[in-house]
C-alpha angles and dihedrals in degrees: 000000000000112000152218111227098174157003117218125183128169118306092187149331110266132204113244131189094227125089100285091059090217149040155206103215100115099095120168134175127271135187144260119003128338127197122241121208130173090277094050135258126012103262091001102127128188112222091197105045093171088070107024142029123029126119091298100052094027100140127014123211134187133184128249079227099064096034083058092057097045083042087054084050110043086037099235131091102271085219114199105291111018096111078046093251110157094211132037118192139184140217088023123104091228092178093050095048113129114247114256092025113135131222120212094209112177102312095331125100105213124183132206110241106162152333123265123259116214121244130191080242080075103040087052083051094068094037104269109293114194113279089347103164082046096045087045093043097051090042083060097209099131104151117226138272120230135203121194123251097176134015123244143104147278150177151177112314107027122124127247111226113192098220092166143046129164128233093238101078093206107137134191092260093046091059092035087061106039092042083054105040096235117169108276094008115139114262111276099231092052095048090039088051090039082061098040096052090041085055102046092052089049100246090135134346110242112225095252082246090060085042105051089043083055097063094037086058084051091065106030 
């Protein structure tokens, strides 16, 4: 059974060189249950509220999986929280979950609403590694974004239970990489059409970002 290894909220506000002047993106682990609301976990905060949080990106996971390969690469532990992910999980492929699947975590329901895009905040974060948004963008490991269907709270520990999947197929990666024309990526008009349909028969609801990039793919 897929699990939960760790809950990270915001450590302090950083300075950052980029508009905001600030930001959030020093998450660390902290112990026993959090509470998770629409917005997200209970004392996490966003410093830049035009790009990330809301109801859409409300909590952000990535696997222990995908944190080993960029560790193997950048040659340190990539320890919970430092791609400011909020929950770190093991034994689930984070980056191939369809989007609109739901995760019953503790007592709390999550869904999938869309991959992360890079940002040079997060590149600064690790120092500045060489062509890092582009290095983290090809490898295609982005993590997923996560709304919240019902209250509740989790920790470290709990299991994540996929309880849902929709019919569409169409994963993070798969849009990530369609929305982005990486090699063997799906074509970005049959994935974006795959999410559309699957919306309107309210199969899922598409953040309006995904949704939005989806109709753009139809006429491009």
């Amino acid at each position: 059974m897929p699990e939960l290894l760790a809950v990270c909220r915001v450590f302090a506000l950083l300075p950052d060189a980029g508009t905001v002047g600030v930001t959030a993106i020093d998450k660390r682990p902290v112990a026993g249950r959090v509470k998770v609301r629409p917005y997200g976990l209970y004392a996490d905060v966003q410093a830049d509220r035009k790009d990330h949080g809301g109801l859409d990106q409300a909590v952000y996971a990535y696997s222990q999986e995908d944190a080993e390969a960029w560790g193997a690469e950048l040659g340190y532990e990539v320890t919970p929280g430092l791609f400011g992910e909020n929950l770190r999980t093991r034994g689930l492929e984070v980056s191939r979950a369809v989007i609109g699947e739901r995760w019953h975590v503790g007592t709390a329901l999550l869904e999938v609403t869309q991959p992360r895009t890079p940002c040079q905040t997060f590149a600064r974060r690790l120092g500045s590694p060489p062509q890092w948004v582009r290095r983290f963008a090809d490898a295609n490991r982005t993590g997923a974004y996560l709304r919240v269907l019902e209250n509740g709270d989790l920790g470290a520990g709990d299991a994540i239970e996929v309880v849902h999947r929709p019919a569409h197929g169409v994963t993070v990666a798969d849009w990530f990489g369609a929305w982005n024309r990486l090699d063997g990526a799906p074509d970005a008009a049959d994935a974006a059409k795959a999410l559309l349909v699957a919306d309107a028969g309210d199969e899922l609801r598409l953040s309006d970002e995904l949704r939005e990039r989806a109709e753009r793919a139809l006429q491009r």
